[in-house]
N, C-alpha and C positions, 0 to 999 in steps of 0.2 A: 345860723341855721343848724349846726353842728358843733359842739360844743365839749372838747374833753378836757377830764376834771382829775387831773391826778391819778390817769389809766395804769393799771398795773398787769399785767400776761405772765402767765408762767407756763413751761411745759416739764412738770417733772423737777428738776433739780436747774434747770435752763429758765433765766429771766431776760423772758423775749418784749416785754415794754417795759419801762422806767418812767412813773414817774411822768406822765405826757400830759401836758396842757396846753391843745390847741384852740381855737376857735374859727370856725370857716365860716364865713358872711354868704348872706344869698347874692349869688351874682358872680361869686369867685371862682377863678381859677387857682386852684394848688397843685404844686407838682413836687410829689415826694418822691428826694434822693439818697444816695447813701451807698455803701458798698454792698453786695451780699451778702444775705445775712443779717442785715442791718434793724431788721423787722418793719421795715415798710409796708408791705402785703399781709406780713400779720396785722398792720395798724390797721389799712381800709376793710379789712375782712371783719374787724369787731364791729364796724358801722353798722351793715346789715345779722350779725348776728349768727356769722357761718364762723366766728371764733367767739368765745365767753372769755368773759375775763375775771380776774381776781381780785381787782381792789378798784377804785374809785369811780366815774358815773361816765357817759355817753348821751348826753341828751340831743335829740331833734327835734326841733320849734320845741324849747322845754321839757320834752319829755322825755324821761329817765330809759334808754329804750333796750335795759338788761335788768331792769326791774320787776317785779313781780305782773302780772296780766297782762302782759303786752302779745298784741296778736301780731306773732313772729313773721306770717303769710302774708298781714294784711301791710306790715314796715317792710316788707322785703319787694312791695306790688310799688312802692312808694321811692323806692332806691333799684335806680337801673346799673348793672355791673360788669362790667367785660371783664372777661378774663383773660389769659393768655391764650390758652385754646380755645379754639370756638365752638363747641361744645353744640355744636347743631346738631338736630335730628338727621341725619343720613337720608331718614326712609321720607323726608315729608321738601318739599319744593323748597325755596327762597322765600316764596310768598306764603305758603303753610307754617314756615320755622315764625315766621312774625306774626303772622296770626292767631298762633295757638295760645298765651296768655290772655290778648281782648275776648276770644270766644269763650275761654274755660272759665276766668274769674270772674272776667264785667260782664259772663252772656251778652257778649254782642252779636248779632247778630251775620251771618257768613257773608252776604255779601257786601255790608257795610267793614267789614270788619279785614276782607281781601281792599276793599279801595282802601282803607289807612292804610297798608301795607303795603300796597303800589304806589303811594305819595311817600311813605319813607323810604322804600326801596328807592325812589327816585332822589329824593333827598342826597340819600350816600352813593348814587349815581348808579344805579342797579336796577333799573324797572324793565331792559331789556331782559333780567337773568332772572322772574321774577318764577318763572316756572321750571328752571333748571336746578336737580339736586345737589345738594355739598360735594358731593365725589366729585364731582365736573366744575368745579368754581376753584379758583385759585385760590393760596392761602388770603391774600389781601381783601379778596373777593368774599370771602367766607367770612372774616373778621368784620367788614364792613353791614355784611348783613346779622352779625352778632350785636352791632350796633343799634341796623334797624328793630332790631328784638328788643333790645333792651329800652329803646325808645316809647315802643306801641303802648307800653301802660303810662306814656305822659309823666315819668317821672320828675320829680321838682330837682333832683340832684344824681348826678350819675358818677360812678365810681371805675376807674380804669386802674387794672390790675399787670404793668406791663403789656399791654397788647398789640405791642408792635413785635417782642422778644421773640414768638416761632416764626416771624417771616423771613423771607427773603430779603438783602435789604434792596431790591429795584423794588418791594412792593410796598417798602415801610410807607412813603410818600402817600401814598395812595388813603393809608389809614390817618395818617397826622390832618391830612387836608377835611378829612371831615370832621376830626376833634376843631381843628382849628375854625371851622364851622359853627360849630356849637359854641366853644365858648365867643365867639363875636356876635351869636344870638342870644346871649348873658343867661347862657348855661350854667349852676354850679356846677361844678367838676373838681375832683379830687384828683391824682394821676400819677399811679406809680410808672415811672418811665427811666428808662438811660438814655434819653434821647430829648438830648441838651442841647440842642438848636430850637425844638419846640419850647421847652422850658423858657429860653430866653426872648421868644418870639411870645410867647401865649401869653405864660405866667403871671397871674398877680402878683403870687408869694412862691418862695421856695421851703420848704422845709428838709433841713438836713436829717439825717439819722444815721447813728454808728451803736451799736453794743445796747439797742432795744430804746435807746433815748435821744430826743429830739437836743440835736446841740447848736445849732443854726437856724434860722428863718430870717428872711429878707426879701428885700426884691429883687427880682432876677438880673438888674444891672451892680445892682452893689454885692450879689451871692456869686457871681461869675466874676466879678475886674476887683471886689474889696472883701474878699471871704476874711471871716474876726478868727474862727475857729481855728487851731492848730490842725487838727482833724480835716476841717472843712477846707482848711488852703492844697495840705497834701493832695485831697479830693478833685479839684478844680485845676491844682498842677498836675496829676498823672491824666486828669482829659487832656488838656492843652497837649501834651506831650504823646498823646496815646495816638 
């Protein structure tokens, strides 16, 4: 589904990808690791096109998707994205912040368009908070409905950028259980995370990264108990120890 071909980043005189040749399969779980730093977030960010890149290609179902004609709005409607804050409107409900992509892009219609948004809301366990604002919902609470957002345009692949990193952690749980949701309903998922219990529970694949390049991938039993990398074992010895 997702396909990079020799990715190259630059910021300036800083080379933030190396050289990256992934491929993610429809249906997968990936969970990108690495110290900080490491250009993880910069890698899921070129997916959807919130970073350009400088040398080699990014295709989705085949197509080249930093290439010339590409409607940036309409791959971005197509790739759902958490990020670490949850960047919700303040001023509009639980059930409004999910809403407002089906109404604006798909004109759907309001009140078809509040029921898929109380069916997701319920999904990530949130249909009682469905008319309460951001200010009054807990961080977990918030992010779970960033979720339900990111869900409403039916994405075929969703992209998690750290987003369990600003919570609490009595609330991380709260958010993993609904990743961990999806991908058992054979969600693709990409997932920048430090939070390697899921990794080892969800994961298809792991992918390492140190100094903007992919120096590890495996599965998460042989990336946790048989890391090859020199990099990668330090990695996997300072968790164990941490």
């Amino acid at each position: 589904m997702i396909v990079f071909d020799k990715v190259e980043k630059w910021y300036g005189d800083f080379h933030a990808l190396r050289n990256v040749c992934e491929t993610v399969t429809a249906g997968e779980v990936v969970v990108v690791c690495g110290p900080s730093g490491s250009g993880k977030s910069t890698l899921i960010r070129t997916v959807n096109r919130l970073e350009p890149i400088q040398g080699g290609r990014i295709t989705i179902d085949g197509r080249d998707i930093h290439g010339p004609g590409i409607d940036v709005n309409g791959l971005r409607s197509r790739i759902g994205f958490v990020f670490q804050q949850f960047n919700l409107f303040p001023h509009l409900s639980a059930a409004r912040n999910v809403m407002l992509a089906p109404m604006r892009v798909h004109r759907m219609p309001e009140a078809a368009a509040r029921e898929a948004a109380l069916a997701l809301l319920d999904k990530v366990g949130l249909a009682h908070k469905a008319d309460e604002f951001p200010p009054r919902l807990s961080g977990g609470q918030q992010q779970r409905v960033a979720i339900a957002r990111a869900l409403a345009m039916k994405p075929p692949v969703m992209l998690f950028d750290e987003p369990t990193s600003a919570l609490d952690p009595e609330l991380v749980g709260e958010v993993l259980a609904v990743m961990k949701q999806l991908a058992a309903e054979g969600m693709t998922m990409v997932c920048v995370t430090h939070e390697m219990g899921f990794a080892r529970e969800v994961a298809d694949r792991v992918i390492f990264m140190d100094a903007g390049a992919v120096l590890e991938r495996a599965g998460p039993e042989d990336f946790f108990l048989r890391p090859q990398h020199p990099r990668a074992k330090k990695f996997v010895s300072d968790i164990r120890h941490a």
